[in-house]
KEVO-177430 format. One record per atom (N, C-alpha, C, CB): residue number from 1; atom name; y, z, x. Coordinates in Angstrom, 2 decimals. Glycine has a CB too. Layout:
<recs>
<seq: NUM; atom: CA; Y: Y; Z: Z; X: X>
...
</recs>
This chain:
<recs>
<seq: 1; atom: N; Y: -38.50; Z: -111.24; X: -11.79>
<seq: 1; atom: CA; Y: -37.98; Z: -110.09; X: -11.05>
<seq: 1; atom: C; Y: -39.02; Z: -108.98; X: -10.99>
<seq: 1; atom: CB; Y: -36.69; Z: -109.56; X: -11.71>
<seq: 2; atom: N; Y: -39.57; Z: -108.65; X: -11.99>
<seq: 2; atom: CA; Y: -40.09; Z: -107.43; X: -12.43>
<seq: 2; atom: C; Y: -41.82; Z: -107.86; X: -11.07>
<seq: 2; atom: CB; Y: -40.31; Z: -107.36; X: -14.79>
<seq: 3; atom: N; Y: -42.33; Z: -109.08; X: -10.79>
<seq: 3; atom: CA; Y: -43.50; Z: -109.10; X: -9.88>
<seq: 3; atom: C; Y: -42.67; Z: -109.11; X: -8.84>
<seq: 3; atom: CB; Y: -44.60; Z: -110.25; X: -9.94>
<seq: 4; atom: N; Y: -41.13; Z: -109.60; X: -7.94>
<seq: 4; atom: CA; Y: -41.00; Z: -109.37; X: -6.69>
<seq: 4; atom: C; Y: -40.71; Z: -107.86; X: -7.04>
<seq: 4; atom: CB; Y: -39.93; Z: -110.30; X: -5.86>
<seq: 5; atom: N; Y: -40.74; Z: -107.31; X: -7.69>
<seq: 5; atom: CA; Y: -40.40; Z: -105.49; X: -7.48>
<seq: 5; atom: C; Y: -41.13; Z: -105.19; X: -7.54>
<seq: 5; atom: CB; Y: -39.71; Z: -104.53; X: -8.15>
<seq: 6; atom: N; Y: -42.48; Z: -104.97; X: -7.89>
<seq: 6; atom: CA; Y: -43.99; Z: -105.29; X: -7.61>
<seq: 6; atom: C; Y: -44.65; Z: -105.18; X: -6.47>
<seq: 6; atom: CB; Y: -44.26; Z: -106.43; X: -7.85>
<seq: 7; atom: N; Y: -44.23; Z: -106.37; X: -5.88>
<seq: 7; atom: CA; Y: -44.70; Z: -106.88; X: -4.39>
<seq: 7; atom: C; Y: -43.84; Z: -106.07; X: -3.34>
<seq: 7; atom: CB; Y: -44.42; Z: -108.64; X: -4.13>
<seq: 8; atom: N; Y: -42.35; Z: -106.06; X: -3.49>
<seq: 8; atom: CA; Y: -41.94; Z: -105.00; X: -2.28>
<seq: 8; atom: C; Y: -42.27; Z: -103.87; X: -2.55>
<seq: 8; atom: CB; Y: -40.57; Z: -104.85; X: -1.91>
<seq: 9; atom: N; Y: -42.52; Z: -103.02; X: -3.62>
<seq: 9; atom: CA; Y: -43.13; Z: -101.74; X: -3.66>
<seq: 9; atom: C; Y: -44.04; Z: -101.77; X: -3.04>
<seq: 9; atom: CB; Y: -43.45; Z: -101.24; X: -4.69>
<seq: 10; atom: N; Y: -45.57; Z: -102.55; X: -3.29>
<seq: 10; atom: CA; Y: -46.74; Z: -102.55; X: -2.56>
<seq: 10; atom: C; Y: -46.54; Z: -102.85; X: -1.23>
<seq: 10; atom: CB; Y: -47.65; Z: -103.38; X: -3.07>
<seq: 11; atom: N; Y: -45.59; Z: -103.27; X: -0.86>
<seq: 11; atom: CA; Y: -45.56; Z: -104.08; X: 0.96>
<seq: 11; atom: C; Y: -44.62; Z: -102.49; X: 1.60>
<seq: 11; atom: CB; Y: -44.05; Z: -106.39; X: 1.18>
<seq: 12; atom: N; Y: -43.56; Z: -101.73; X: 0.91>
<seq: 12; atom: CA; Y: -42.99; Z: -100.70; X: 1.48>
<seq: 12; atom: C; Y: -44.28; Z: -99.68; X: 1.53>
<seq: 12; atom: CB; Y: -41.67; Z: -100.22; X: 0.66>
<seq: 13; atom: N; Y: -45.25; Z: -99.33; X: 0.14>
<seq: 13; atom: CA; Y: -46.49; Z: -98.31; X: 0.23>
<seq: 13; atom: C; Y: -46.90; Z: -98.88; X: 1.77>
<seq: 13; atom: CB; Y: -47.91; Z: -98.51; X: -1.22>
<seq: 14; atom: N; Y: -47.53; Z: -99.85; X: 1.70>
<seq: 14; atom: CA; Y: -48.31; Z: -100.55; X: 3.39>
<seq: 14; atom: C; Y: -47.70; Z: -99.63; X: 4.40>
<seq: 14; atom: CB; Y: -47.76; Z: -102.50; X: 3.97>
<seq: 15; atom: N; Y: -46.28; Z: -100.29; X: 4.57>
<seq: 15; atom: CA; Y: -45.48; Z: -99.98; X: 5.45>
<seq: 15; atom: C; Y: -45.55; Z: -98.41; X: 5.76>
<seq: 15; atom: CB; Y: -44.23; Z: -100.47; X: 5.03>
<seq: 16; atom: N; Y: -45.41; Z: -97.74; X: 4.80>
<seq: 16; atom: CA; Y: -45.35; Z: -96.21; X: 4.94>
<seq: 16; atom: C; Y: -46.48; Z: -95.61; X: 5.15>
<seq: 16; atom: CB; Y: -44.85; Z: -95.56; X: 3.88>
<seq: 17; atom: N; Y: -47.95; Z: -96.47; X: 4.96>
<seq: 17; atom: CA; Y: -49.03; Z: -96.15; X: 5.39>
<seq: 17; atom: C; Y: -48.85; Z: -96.74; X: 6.86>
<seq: 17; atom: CB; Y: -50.17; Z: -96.62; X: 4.51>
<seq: 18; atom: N; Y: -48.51; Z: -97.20; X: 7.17>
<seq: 18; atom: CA; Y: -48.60; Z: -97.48; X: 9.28>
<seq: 18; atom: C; Y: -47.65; Z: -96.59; X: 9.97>
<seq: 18; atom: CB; Y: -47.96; Z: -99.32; X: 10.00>
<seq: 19; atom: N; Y: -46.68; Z: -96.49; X: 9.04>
<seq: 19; atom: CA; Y: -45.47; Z: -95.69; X: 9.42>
<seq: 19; atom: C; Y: -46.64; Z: -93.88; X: 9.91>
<seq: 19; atom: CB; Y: -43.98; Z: -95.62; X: 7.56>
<seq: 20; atom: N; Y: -47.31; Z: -93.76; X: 8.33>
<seq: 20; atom: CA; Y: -47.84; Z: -92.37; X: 8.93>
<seq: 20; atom: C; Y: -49.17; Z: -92.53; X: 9.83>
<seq: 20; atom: CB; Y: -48.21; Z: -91.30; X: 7.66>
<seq: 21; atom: N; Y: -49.56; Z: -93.80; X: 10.27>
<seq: 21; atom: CA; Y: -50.61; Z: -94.30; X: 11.09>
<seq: 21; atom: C; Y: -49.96; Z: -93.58; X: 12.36>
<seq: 21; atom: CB; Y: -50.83; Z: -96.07; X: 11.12>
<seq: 22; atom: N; Y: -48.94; Z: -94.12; X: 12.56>
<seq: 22; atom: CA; Y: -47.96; Z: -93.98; X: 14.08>
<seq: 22; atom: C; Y: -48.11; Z: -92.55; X: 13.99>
<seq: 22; atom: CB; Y: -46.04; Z: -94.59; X: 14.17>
<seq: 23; atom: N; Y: -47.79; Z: -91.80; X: 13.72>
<seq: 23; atom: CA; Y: -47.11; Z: -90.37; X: 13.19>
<seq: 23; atom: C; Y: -48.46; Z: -90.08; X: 14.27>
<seq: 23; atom: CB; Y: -46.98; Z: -89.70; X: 11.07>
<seq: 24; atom: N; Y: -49.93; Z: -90.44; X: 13.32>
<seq: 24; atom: CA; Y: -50.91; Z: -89.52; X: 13.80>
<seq: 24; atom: C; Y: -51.41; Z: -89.90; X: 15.09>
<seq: 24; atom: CB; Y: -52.01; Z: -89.38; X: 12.89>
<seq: 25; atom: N; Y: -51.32; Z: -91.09; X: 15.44>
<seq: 25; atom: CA; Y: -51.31; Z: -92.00; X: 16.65>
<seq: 25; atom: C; Y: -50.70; Z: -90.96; X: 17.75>
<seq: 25; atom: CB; Y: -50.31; Z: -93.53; X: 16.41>
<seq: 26; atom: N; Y: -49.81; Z: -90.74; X: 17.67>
<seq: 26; atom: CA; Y: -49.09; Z: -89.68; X: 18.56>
<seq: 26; atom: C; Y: -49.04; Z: -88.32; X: 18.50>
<seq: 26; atom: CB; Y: -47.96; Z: -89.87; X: 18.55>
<seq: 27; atom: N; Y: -49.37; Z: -87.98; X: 17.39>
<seq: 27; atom: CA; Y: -50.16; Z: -86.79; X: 17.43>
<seq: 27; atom: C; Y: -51.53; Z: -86.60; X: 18.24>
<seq: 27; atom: CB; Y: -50.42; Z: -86.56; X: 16.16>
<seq: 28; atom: N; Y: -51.83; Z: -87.64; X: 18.11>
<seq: 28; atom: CA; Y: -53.71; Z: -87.70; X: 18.72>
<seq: 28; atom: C; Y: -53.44; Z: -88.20; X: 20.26>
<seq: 28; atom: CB; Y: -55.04; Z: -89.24; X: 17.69>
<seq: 29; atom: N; Y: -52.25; Z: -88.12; X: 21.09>
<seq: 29; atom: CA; Y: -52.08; Z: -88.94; X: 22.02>
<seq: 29; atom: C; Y: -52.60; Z: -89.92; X: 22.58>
<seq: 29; atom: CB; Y: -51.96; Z: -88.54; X: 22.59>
<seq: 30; atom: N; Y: -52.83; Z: -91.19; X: 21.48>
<seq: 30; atom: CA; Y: -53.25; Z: -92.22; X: 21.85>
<seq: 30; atom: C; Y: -52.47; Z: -93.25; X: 22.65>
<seq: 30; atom: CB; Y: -53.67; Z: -92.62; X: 20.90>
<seq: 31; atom: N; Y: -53.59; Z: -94.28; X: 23.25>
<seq: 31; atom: CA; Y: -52.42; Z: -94.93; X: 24.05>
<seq: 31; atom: C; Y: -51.26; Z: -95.77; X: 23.63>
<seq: 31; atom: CB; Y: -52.93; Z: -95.67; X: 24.86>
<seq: 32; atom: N; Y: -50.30; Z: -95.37; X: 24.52>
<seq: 32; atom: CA; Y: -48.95; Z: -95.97; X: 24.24>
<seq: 32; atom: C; Y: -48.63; Z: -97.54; X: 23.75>
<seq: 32; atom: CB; Y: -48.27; Z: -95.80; X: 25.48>
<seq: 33; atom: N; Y: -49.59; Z: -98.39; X: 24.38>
<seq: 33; atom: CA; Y: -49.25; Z: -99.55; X: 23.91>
<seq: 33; atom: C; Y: -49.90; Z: -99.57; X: 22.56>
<seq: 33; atom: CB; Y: -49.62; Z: -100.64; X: 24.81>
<seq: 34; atom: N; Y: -51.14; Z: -99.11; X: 22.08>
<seq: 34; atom: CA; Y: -51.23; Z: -99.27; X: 20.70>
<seq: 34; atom: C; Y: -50.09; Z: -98.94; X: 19.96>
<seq: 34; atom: CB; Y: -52.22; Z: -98.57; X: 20.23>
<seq: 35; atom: N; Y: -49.96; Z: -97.78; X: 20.21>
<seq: 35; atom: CA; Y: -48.21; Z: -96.86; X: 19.19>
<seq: 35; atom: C; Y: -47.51; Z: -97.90; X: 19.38>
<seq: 35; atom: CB; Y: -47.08; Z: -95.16; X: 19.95>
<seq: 36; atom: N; Y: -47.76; Z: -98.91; X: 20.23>
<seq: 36; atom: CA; Y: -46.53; Z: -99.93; X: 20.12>
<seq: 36; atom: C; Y: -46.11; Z: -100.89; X: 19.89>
<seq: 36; atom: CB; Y: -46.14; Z: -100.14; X: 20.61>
<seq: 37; atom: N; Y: -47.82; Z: -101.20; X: 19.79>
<seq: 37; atom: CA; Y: -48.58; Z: -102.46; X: 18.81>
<seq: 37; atom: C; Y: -48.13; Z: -102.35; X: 17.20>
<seq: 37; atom: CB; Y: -50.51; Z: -102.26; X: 18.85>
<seq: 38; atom: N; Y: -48.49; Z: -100.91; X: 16.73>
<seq: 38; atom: CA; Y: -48.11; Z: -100.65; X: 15.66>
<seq: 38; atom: C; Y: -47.12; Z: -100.71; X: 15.03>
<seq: 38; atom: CB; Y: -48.30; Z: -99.99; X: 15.55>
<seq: 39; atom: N; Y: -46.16; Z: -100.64; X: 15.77>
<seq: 39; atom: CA; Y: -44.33; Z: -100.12; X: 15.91>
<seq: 39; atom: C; Y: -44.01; Z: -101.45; X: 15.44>
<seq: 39; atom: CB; Y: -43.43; Z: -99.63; X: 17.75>
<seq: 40; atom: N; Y: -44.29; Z: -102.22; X: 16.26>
<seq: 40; atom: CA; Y: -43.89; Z: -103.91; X: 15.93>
<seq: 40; atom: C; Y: -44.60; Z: -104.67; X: 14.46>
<seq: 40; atom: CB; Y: -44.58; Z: -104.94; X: 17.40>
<seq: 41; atom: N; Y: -45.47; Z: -104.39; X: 14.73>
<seq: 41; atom: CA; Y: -46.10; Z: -104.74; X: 13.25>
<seq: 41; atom: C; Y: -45.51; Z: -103.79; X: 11.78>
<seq: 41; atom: CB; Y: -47.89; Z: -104.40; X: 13.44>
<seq: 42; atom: N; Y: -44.94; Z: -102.77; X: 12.08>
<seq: 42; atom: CA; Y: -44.48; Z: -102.10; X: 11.38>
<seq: 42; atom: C; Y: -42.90; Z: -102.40; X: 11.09>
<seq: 42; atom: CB; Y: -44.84; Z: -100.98; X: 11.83>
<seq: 43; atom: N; Y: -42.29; Z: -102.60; X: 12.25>
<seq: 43; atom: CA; Y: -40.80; Z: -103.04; X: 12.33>
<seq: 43; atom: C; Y: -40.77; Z: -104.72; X: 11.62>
<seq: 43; atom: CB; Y: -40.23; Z: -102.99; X: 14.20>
<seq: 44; atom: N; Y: -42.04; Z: -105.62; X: 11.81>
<seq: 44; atom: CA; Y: -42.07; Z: -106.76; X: 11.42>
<seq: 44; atom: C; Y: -42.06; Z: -106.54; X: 9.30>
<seq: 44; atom: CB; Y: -43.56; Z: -107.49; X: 12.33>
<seq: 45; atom: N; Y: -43.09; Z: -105.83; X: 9.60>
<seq: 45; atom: CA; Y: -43.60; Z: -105.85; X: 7.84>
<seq: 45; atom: C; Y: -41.99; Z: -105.75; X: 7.28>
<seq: 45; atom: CB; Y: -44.87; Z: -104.11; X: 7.14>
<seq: 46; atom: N; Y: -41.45; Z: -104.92; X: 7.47>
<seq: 46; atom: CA; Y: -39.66; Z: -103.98; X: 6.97>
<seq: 46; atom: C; Y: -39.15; Z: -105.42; X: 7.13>
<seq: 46; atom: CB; Y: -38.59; Z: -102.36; X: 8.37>
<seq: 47; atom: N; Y: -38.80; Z: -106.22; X: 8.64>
<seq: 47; atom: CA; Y: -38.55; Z: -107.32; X: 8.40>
<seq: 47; atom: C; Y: -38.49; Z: -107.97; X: 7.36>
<seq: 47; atom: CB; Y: -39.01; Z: -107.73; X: 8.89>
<seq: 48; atom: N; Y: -39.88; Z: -108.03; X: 6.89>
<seq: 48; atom: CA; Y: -40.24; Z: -109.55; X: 5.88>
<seq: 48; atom: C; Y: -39.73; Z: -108.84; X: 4.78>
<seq: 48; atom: CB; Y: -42.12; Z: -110.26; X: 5.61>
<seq: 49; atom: N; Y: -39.73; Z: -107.46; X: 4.30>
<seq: 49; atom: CA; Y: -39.37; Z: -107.02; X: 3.00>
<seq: 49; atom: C; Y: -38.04; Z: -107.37; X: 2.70>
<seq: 49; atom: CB; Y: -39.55; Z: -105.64; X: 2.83>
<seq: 50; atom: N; Y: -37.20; Z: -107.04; X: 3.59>
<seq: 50; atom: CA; Y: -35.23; Z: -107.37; X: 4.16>
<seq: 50; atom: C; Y: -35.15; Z: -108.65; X: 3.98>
<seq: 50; atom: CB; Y: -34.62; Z: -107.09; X: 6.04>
<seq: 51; atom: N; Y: -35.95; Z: -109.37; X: 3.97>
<seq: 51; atom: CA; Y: -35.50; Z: -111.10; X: 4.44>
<seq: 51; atom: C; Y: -35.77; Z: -111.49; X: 2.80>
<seq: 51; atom: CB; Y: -36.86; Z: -112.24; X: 5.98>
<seq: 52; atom: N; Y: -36.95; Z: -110.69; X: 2.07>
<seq: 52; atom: CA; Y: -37.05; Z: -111.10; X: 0.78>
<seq: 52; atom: C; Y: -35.64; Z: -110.73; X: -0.01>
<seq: 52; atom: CB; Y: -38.34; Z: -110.43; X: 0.14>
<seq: 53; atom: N; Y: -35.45; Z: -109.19; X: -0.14>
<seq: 53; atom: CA; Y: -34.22; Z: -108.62; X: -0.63>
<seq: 53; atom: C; Y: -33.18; Z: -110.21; X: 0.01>
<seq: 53; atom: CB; Y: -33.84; Z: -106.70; X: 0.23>
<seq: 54; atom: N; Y: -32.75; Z: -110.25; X: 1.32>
<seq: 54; atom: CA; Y: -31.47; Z: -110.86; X: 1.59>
<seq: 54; atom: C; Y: -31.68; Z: -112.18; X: 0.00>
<seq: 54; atom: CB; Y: -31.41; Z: -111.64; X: 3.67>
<seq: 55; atom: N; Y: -33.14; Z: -113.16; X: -0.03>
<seq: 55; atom: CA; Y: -32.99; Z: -114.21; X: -0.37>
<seq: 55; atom: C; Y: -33.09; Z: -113.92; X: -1.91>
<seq: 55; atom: CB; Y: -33.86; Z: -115.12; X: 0.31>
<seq: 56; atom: N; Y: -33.25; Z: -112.66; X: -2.80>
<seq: 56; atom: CA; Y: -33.08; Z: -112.32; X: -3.85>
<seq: 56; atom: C; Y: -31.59; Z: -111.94; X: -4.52>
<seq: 56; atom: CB; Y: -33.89; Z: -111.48; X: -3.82>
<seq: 57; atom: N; Y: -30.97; Z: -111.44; X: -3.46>
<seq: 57; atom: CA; Y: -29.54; Z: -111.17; X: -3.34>
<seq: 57; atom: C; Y: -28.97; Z: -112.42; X: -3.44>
<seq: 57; atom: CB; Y: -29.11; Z: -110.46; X: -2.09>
<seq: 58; atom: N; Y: -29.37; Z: -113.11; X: -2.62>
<seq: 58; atom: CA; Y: -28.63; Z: -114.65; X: -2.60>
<seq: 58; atom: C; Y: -28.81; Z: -115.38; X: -3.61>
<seq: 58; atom: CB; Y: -29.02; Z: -115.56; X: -1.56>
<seq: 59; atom: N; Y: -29.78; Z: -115.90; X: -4.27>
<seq: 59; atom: CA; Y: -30.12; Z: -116.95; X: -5.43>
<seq: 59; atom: C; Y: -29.94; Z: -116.20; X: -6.22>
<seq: 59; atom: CB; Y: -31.42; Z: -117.66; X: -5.62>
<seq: 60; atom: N; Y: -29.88; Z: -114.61; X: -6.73>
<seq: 60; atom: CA; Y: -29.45; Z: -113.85; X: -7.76>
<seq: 60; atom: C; Y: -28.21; Z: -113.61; X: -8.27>
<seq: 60; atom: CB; Y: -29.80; Z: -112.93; X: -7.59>
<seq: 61; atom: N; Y: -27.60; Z: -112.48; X: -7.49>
<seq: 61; atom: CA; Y: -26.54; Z: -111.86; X: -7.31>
<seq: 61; atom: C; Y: -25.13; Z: -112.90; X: -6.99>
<seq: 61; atom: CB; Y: -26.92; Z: -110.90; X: -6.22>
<seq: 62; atom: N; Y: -25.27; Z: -113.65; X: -5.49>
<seq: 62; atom: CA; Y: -24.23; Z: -114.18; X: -4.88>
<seq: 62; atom: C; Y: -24.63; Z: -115.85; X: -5.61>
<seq: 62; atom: CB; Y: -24.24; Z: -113.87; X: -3.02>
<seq: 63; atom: N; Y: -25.28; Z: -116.62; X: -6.14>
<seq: 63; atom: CA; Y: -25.21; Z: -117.17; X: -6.93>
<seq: 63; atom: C; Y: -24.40; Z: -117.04; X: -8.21>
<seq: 63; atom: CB; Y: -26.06; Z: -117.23; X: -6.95>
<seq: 64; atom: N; Y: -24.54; Z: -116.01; X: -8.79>
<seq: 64; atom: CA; Y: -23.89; Z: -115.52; X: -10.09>
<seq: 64; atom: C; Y: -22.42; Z: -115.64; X: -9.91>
<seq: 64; atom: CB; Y: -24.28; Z: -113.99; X: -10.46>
<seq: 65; atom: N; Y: -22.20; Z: -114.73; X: -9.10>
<seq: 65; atom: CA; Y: -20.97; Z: -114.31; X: -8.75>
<seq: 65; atom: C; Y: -20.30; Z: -115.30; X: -8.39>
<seq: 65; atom: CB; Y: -20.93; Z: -113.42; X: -7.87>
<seq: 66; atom: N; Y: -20.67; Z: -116.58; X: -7.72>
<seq: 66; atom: CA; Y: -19.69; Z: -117.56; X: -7.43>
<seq: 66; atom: C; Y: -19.94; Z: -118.71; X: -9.27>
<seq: 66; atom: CB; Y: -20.24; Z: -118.50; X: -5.48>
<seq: 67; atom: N; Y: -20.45; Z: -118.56; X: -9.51>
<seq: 67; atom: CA; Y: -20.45; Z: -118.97; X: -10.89>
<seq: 67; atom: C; Y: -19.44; Z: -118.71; X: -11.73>
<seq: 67; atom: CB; Y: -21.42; Z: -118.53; X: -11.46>
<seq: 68; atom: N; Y: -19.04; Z: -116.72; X: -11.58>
<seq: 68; atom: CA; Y: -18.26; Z: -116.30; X: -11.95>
<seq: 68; atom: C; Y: -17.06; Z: -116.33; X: -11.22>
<seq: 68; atom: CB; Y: -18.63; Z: -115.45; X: -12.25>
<seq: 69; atom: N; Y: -16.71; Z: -116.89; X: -10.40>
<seq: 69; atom: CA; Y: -15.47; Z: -117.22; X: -9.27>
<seq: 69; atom: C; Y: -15.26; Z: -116.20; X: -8.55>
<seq: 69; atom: CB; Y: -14.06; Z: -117.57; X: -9.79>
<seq: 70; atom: N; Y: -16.17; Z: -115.28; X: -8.17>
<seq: 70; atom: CA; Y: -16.15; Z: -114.22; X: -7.53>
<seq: 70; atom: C; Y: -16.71; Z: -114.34; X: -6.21>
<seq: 70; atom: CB; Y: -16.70; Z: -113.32; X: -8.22>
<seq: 71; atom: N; Y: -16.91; Z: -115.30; X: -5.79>
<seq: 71; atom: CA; Y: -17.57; Z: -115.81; X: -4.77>
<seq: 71; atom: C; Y: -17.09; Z: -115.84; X: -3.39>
<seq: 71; atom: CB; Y: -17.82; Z: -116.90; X: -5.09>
<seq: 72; atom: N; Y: -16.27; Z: -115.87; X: -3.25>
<seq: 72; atom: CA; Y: -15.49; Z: -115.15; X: -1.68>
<seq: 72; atom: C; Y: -16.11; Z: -113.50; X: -1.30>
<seq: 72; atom: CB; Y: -13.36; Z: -114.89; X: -2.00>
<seq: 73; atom: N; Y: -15.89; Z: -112.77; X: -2.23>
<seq: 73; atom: CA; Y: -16.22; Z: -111.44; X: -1.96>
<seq: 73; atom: C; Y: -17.61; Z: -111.21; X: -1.61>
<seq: 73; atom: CB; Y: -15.90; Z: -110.66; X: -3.03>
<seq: 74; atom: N; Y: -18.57; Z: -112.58; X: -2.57>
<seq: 74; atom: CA; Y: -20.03; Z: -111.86; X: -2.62>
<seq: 74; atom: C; Y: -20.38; Z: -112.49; X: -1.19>
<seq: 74; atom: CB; Y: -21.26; Z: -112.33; X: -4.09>
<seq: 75; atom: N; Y: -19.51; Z: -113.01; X: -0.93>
<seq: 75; atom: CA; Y: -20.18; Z: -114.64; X: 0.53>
<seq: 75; atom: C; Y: -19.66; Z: -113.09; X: 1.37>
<seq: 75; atom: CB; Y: -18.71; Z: -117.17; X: 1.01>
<seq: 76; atom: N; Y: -18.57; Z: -112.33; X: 1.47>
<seq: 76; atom: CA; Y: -18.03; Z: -111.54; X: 2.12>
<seq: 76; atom: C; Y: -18.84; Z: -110.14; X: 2.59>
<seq: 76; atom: CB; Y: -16.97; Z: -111.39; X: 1.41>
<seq: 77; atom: N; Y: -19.61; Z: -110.21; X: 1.52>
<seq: 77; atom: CA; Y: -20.00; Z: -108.76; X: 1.28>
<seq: 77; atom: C; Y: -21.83; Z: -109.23; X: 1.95>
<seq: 77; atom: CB; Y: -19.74; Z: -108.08; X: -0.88>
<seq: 78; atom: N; Y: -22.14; Z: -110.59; X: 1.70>
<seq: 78; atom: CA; Y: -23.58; Z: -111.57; X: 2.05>
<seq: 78; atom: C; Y: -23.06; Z: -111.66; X: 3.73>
<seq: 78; atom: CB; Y: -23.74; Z: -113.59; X: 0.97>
<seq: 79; atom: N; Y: -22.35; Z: -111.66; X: 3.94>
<seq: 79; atom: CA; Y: -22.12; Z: -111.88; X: 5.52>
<seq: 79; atom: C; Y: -21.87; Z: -110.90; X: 6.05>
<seq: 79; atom: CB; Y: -21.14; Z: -112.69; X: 5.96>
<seq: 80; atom: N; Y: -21.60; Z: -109.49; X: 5.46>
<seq: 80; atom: CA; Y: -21.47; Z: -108.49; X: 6.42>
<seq: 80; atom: C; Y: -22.68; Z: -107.39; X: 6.24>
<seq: 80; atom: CB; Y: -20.03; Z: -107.86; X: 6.28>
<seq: 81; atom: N; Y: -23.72; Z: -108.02; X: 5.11>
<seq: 81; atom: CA; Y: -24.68; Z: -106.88; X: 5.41>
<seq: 81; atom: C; Y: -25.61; Z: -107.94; X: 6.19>
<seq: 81; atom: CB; Y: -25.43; Z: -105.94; X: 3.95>
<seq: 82; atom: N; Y: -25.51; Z: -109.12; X: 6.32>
<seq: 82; atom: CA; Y: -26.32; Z: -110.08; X: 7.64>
<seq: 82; atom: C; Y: -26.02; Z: -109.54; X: 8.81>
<seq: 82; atom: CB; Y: -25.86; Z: -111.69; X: 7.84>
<seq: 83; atom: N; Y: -25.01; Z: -109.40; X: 9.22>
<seq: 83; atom: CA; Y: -24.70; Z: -108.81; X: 10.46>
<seq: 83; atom: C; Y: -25.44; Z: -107.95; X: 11.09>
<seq: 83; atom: CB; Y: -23.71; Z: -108.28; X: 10.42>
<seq: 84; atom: N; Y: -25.27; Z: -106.58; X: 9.75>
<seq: 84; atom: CA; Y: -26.10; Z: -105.51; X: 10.24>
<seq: 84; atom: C; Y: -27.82; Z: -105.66; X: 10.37>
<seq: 84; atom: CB; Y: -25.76; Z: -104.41; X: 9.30>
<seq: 85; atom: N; Y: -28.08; Z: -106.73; X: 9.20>
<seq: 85; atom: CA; Y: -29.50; Z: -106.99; X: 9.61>
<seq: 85; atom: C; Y: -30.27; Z: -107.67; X: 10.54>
<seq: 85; atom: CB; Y: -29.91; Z: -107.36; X: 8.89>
<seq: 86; atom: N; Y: -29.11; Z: -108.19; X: 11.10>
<seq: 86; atom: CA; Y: -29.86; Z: -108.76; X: 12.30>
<seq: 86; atom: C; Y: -29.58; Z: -108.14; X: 13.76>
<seq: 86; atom: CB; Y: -29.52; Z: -110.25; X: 12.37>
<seq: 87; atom: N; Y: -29.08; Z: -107.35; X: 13.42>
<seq: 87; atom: CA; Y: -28.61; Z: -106.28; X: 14.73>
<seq: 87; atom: C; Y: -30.07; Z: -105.60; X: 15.07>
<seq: 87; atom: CB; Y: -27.24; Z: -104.85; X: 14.20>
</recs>
């Protein structure tokens, strides 16, 4: 646990370094498709961090929990924050 908390810290720092890339990008009125080049590569990185969380949640958390017969709720609660993440 303690190296994937590690690794998404260092991949969110990244992230928040492109995040303030953009910032100055448009401050400097550069061209639009770069800002938008960036945007995507930036919206991707957040991606991959979300998709790690979802599959840590899953083999962790909603594993457990159906172990513990609690497993309707966590499948419940695993399917409705999917929703929103793939929106």
């Amino acid at each position: 646990m303690k190296r994937d908390k590690e690794d998404l810290l260092k991949r969110l720092r990244r992230i928040e370094g492109q995040v303030r890339g953009i910032y100055r990008m448009i401050e400097e009125d550069k061209y639009c498709v770069d800002i938008l080049h960036q945007i995507a590569a930036a919206r991707a990185a957040l991606g991959k961090v979300g998709m790690s969380l979802l599959e840590s949640h899953t083999r962790g958390c909603v594993t457990d929990a159906i172990k513990e017969e609690r497993g309707d709720e966590a499948i419940d609660e695993l399917v409705d924050i999917l929703m929103k993440f793939v929106k």
